[in-house]
C-alpha positions in Angstrom: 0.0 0.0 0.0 1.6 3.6 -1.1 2.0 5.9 1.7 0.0 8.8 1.4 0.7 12.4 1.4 0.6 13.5 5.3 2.9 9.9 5.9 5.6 11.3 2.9 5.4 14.8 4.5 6.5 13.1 7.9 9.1 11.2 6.3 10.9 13.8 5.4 10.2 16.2 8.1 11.7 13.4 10.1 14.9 12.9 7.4 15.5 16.7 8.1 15.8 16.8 11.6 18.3 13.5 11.9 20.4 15.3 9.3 20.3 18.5 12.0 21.2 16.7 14.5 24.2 15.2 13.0 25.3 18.4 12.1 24.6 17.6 8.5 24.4 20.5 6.2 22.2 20.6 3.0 22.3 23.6 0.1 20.7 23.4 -3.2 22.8 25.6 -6.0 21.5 25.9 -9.0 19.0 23.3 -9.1 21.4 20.2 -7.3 21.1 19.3 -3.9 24.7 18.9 -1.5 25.3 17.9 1.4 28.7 18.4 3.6 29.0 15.9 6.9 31.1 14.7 9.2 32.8 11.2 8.0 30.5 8.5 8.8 28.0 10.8 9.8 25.4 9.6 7.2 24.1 6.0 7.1 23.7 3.9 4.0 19.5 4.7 4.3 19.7 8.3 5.5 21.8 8.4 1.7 19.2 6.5 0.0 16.3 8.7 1.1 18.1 11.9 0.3 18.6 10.2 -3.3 14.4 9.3 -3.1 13.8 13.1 -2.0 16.2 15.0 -3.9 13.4 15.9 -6.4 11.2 17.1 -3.9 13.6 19.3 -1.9 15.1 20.7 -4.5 11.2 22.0 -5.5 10.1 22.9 -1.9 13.5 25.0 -1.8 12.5 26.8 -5.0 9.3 27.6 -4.0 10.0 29.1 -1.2 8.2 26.0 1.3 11.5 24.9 3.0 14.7 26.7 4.3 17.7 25.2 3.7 21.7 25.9 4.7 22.2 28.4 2.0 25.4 27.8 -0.3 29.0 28.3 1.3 29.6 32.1 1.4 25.7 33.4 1.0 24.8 36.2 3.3 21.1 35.6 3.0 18.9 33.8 5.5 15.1 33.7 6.0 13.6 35.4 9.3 12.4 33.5 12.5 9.0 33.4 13.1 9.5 36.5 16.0 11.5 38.3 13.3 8.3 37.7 11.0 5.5 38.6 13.6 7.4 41.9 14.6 7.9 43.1 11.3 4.0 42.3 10.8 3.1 44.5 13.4 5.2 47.2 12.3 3.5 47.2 8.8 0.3 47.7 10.8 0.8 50.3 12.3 1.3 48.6 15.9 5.3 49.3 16.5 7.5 51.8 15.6 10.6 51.3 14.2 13.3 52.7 16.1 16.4 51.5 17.8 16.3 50.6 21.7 19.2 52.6 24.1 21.3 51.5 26.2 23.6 53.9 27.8 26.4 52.9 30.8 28.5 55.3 32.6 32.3 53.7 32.9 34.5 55.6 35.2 38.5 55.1 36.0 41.0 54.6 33.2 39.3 52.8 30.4 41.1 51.8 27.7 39.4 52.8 24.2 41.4 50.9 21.5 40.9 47.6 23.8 37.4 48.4 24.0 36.7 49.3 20.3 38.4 45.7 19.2 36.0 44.4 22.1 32.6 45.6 20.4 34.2 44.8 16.8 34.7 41.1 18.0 31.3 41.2 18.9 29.9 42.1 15.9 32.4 39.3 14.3 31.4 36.5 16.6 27.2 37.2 16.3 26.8 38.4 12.5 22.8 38.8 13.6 24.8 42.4 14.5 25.4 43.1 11.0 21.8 41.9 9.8 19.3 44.4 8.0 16.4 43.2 6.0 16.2 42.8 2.3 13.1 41.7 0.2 13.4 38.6 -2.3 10.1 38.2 -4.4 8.1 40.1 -2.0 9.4 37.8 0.8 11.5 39.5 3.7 14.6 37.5 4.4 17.9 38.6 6.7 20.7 40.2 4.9 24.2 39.9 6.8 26.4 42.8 5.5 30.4 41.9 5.8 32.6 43.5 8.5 34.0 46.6 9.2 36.9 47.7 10.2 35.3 49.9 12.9 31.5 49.8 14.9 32.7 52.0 18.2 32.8 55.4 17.4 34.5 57.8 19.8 33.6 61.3 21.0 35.3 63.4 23.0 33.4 66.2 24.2 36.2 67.2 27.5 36.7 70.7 27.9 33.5 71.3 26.6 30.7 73.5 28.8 28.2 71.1 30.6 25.6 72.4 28.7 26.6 71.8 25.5 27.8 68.0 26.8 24.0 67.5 27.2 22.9 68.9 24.4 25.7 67.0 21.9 24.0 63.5 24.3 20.7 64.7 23.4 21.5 65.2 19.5 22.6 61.4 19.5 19.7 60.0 21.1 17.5 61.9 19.0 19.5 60.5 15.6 20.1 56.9 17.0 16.8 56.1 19.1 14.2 58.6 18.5 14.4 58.8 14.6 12.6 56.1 12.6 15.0 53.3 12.0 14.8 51.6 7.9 14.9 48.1 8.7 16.3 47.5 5.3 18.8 50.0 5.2 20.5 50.1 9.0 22.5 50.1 11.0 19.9 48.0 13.3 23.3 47.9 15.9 25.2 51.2 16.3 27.7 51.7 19.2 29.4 55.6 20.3 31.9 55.7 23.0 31.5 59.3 24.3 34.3 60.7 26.8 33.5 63.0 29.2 36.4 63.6 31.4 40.0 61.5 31.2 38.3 58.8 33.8 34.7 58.9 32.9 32.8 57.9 29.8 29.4 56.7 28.6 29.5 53.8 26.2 26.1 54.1 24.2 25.0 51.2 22.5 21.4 51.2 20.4 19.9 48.3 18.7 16.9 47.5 17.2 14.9 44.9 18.8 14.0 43.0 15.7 18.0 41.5 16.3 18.1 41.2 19.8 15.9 40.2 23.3 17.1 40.5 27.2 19.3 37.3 27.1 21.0 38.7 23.8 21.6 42.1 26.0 22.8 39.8 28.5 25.1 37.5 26.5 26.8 41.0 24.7 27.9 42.7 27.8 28.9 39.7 29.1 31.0 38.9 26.0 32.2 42.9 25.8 33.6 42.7 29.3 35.2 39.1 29.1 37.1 40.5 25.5 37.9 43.7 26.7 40.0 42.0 30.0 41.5 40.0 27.0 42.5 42.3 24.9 43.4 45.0 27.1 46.2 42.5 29.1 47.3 41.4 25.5 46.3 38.1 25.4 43.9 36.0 23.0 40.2 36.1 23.1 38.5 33.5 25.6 35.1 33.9 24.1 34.7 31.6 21.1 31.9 31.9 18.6 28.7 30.2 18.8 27.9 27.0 18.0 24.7 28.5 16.0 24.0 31.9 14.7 20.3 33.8 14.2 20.8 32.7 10.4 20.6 29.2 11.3 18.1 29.2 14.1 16.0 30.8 11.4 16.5 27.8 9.3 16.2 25.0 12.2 12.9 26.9 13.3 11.5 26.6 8.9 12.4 22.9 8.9 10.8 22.0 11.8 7.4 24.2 10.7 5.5 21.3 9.3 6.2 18.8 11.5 4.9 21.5 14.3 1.9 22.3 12.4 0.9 18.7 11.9 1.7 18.3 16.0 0.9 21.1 18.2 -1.3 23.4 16.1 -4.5 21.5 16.8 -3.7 21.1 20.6 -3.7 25.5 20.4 -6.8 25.9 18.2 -8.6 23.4 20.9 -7.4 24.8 23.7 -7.5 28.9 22.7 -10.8 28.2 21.4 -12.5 31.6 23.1 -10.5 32.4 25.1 -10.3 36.2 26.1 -7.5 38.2 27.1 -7.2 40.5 30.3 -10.0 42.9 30.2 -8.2 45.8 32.4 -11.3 48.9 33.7 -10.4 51.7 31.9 -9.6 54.5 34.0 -11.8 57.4 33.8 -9.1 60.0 35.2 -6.0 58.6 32.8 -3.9 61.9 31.8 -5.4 62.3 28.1 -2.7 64.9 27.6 0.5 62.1 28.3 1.0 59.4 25.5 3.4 57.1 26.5 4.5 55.2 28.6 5.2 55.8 32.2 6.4 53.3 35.2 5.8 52.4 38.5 8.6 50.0 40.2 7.8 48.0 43.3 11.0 46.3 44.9 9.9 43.1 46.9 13.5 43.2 49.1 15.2 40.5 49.8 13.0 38.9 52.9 9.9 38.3 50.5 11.5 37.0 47.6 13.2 34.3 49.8 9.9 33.7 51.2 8.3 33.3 47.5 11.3 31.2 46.7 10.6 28.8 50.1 6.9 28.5 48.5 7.6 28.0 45.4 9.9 25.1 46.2 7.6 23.5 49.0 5.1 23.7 45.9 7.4 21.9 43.8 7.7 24.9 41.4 9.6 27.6 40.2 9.8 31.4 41.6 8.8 32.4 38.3 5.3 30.4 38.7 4.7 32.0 42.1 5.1 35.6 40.7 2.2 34.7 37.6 0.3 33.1 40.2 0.2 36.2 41.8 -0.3 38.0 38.8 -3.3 36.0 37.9 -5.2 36.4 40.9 -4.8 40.1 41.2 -6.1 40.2 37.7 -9.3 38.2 38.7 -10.0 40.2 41.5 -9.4 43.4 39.5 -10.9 42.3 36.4 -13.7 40.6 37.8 -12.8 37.0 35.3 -12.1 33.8 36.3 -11.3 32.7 32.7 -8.5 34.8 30.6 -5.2 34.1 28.9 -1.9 35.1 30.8 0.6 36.1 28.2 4.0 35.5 28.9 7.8 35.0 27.2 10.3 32.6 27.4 14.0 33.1 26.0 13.1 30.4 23.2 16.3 28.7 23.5 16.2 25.1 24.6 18.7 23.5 22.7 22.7 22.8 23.4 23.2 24.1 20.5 21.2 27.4 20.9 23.9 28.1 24.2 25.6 31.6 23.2 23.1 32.5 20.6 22.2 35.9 19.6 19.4 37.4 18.7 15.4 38.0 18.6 14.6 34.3 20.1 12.4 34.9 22.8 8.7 34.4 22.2 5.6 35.2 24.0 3.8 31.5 25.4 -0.2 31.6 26.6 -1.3 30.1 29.5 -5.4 29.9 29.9 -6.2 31.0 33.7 -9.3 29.4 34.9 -10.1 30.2 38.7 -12.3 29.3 41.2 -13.8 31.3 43.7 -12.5 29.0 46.3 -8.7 28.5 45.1 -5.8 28.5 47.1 -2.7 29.7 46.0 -0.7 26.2 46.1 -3.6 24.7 43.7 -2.8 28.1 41.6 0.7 27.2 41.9 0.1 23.7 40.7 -2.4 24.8 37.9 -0.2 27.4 36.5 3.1 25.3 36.5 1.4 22.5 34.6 -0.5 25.0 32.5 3.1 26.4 31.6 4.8 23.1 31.2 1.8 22.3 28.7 2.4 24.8 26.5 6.2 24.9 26.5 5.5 20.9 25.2 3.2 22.7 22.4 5.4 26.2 21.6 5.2 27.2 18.2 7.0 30.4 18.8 4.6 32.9 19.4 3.3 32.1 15.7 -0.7 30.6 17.1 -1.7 34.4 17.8 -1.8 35.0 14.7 -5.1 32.9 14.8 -6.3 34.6 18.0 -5.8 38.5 17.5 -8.0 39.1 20.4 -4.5 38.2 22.4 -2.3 40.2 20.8 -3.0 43.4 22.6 -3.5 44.2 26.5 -0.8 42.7 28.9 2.2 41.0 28.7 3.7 39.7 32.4 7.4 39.4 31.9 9.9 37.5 34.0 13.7 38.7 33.3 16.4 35.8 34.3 19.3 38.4 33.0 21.0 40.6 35.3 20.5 44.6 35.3 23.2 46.0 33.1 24.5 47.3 35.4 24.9 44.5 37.5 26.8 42.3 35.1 29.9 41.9 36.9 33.1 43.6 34.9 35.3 42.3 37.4 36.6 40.0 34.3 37.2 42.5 32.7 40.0 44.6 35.3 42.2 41.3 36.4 45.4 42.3 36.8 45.1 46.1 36.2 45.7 48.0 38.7 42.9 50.8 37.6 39.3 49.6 38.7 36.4 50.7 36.0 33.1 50.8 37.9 30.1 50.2 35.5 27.0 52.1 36.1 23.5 53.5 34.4 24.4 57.1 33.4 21.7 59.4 34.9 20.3 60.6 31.5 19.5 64.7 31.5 16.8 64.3 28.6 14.0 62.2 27.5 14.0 59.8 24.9 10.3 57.6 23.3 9.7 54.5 24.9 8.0 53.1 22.1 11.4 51.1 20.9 11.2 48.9 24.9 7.4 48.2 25.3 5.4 48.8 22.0 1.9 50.6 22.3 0.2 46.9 21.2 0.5 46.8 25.0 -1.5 48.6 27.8 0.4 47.3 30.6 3.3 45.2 31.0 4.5 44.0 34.1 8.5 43.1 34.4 10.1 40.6 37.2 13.5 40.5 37.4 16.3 39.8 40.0 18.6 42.4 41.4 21.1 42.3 43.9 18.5 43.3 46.1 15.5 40.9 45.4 13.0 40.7 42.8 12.0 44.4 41.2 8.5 44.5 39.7 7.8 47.0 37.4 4.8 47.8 35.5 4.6 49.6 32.6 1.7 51.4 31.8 0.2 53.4 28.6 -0.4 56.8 31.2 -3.4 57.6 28.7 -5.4 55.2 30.2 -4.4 54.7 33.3 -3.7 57.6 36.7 -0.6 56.8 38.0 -2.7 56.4 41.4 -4.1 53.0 39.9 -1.7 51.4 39.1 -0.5 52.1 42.3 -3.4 50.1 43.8 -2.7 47.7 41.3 1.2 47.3 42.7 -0.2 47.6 45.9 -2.4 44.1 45.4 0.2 42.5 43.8 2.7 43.3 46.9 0.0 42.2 49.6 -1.1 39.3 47.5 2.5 37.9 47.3 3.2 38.5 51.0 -0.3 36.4 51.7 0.9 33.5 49.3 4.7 33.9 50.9 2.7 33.5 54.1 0.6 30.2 53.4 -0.2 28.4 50.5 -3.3 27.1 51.5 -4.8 30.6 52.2 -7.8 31.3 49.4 -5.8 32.9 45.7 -8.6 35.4 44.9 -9.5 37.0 48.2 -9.9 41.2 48.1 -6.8 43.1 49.4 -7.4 46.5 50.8 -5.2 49.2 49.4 -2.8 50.1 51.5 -1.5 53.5 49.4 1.6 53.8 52.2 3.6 50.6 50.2 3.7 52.4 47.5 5.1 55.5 46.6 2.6 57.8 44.5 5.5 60.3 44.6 7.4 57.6 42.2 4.3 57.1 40.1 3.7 60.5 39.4 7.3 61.3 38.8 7.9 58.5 36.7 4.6 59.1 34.5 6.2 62.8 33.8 9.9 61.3 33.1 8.6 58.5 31.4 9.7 55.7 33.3 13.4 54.0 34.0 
């Protein structure tokens, strides 16, 4: 009996993969498939059914149906699917297209030509740094331009009247950050190294976040610091390039697209099927005037997040799980449902192989919420971890929205692993020098849009991450159509809500919390909704 159509499709689907996980890499060129491997690599039937599929390859590649390695020296690659579904929303309107800052103030005796070869190996070891867009038949794809001698520019501005420091600082954000960014022109990476006195400078790096998520921010400064020690006490570079590259995550994410259509895409159309998202109550005294986004920040200190991490691991969980169960029951109190989808991201990279890998990977994941009245927060906990582990076992990259649009917009809860910036530990980067650099945020004297971090799609995202000090909550907020004095009560709900499930697990999830306005500072609302956030 012939095998039909949907067992061929899985034949080769599954071909593809063993070939990927030998390491095997397949090109066609001009209308013949290769293949380069490892000796040995390929057995006498893997051969055989590359021979039986040739024909059918070499089509699929054609046409546009299946990415492939390209041929040896090509600097074109296809996007992932988050590269895709950001561009998407930036044709529609929903994101702007502008470059994301990050600015650090370095003071003691830096060395510049040691940290200019630092950001150029950078850009050498991830080449998504050198990526810009291109279009081929109407189809976006990655373009990787070759390398330059130079990506650290240097500016010295000593000697030069404070005033017109800020305002030469202000004229590069404005050209860098706040200026539309042509995603098919570039730079999407751009780096200035700007000196303010002999000892103290502001390295200012802007990127746009169609190449890059928290862990890729991560990963850089970590790599800048680790090269710049290396280079700066003359000695070879300890960082070695990735095993993988966006380029070929792009590709490993296409050949796996059937095989996850034919496998997870019904579980998500059965299990999405009406689900809402967060319906936050608009607030009648939001400042029409502002349009933006402003921020509140709630620190939970070191005593509570050790007593969120003690419940999380007598519930057999993760911290992470504690803070969404939180989340969730805030929401259901505030939002009067029992039933809505809690969107969240995960740094999409869950391979070995994907270990040092930059780029735009992470992805949102949606977990359906569906309380009781009577729930306690350690059958929350258990619900929510299994509801997570579900639909990491069904991920399809954030691509299923695309089916649901009613989740697209409204709130995003986001846990960040990474360290603060300023946090990441430089100390590699000084041994055996005698002059200490100490790494900090530089205290910005100007404004700058917002729209490049958190996207108006959003009307509130909330932000975990760790600090040396505890977990720091944020919430962003579009201050429109919220007063800075609700989400206040909102961050005060959340912060009695976590102390309560901190305190006992078997204490009922969705009980009211009275607003206690004293654990929260409405002086840091209200200043952050006019400075527009940290």
């Amino acid at each position: 009996m012939a095998a039909g159509p949907h067992d061929v499709r899985a034949e080769l689907d599954e071909l593809l993969e063993s070939l990927q996980r030998k390491n095997v890499r397949l090109w066609v060129d001009q209308g013949d498939l290769h293949y380069l491997a490892a000796p040995g690599a390929l057995t006498h039937q893997e051969r055989e059914a590359l021979r039986a599929f040739k024909a059918r390859i070499v089509t699929e590649v054609r046409e546009g149906g299946l990415a492939l390695s390209p041929p040896p020296g090509t600097q074109r690659a296809p996007l992932t699917q988050q590269q895709r579904i950001y561009l998407d929303r930036m044709r529609n309107g929903h994101l702007q297209s502008r470059r994301a800052p990050i600015l650090l103030q370095i003071e003691g005796r830096l060395n510049v030509e040691a940290m200019q070869c630092s950001v150029r190996a950078l850009v050498r070891r991830h080449s998504v740094l050198r990526t810009r867009l291109i279009q081929v038949r109407e189809e976006p794809e990655q373009w990787i331009d070759d390398l330059r001698d130079q990506y650290l520019e240097v500016l010295d501005v000593t000697g030069i009247p404070q005033d017109v420091v800020h305002q030469t600082l202000k004229v590069i954000i404005d050209s860098l950050c706040n200026e539309r960014c042509d995603v098919t022109v570039g730079p999407l990476f751009a780096a200035k190294l700007i000196k303010l006195t002999p000892t103290v400078h502001v390295l200012f790096i802007a990127i746009h976040h169609i190449i890059f998520d928290g862990s890729t921010l991560a990963l850089l400064f970590r790599e800048l610091w680790s090269s710049y020690g290396d280079v700066a006490l003359g000695r070879g570079l300890s960082v070695s390039a990735p095993p993988m590259q966006n380029a070929d995550y792009a590709r490993w994410q296409q050949l796996r697209h059937h095989a996850w259509m034919r496998n997870h895409r019904p579980y998500w159309l059965k299990h999405l099927a009406g689900a809402q998202g967060i319906r936050w109550p608009r607030d009648p005294i939001g400042d029409t005037r502002a349009n933006g986004l402003a921020c509140v920040s709630l620190p939970l200190g070191p005593t509570l997040t050790n007593q969120l991490r003690d419940a999380a691991q007598h519930a057999r969980t993760l911290p992470v799980m504690a803070l969404i169960a939180v989340f969730a029951a805030v929401v259901s109190r505030t939002c009067d449902q029992k039933d809505f989808v809690v969107t969240t991201t995960v740094h999409g990279r869950d391979l070995p192989e994907h270990e040092g890998l930059a780029g735009y990977c992470s992805h949102s994941v949606y977990l359906l919420m569906q309380l009781r009245t009577d729930e306690r927060f350690y059958d929350l906990l258990r619900y929510v971890t299994d509801e997570f582990q579900r639909a990491m076992e069904h991920k399809d990259f954030g691509g299923i929205v695309e089916e649901h649009p009613q989740l697209r917009a409204g709130t995003l809860f986001q846990w960040l692993p990474w360290q603060r910036l300023e946090e990441i530990d430089a100390s590699q980067a000084q041994e055996g020098q005698s002059d200490q650099l100490k790494v900090k945020r530089f205290e910005r004297p100007f404004q700058f849009k917002h729209d490049a971090y958190y996207p108006d799609i959003y009307d509130l995202v909330w932000t975990a991450s760790n600090t040396k000090n505890g977990i720091l909550v944020q919430i962003f907020y579009r201050s429109e159509m919220f007063s800075a004095t609700t989400v206040a009560q909102f961050a005060s709900d959340f912060l009695a809500t976590a102390e309560r499930l901190a305190g006992d697990l078997h204490e009922p999830a969705v009980r009211v919390a009275p607003f206690d306005a004293e654990r929260v500072s409405l002086r840091e609302a209200r200043h952050s909704l006019q400075s527009g956030g940290s």
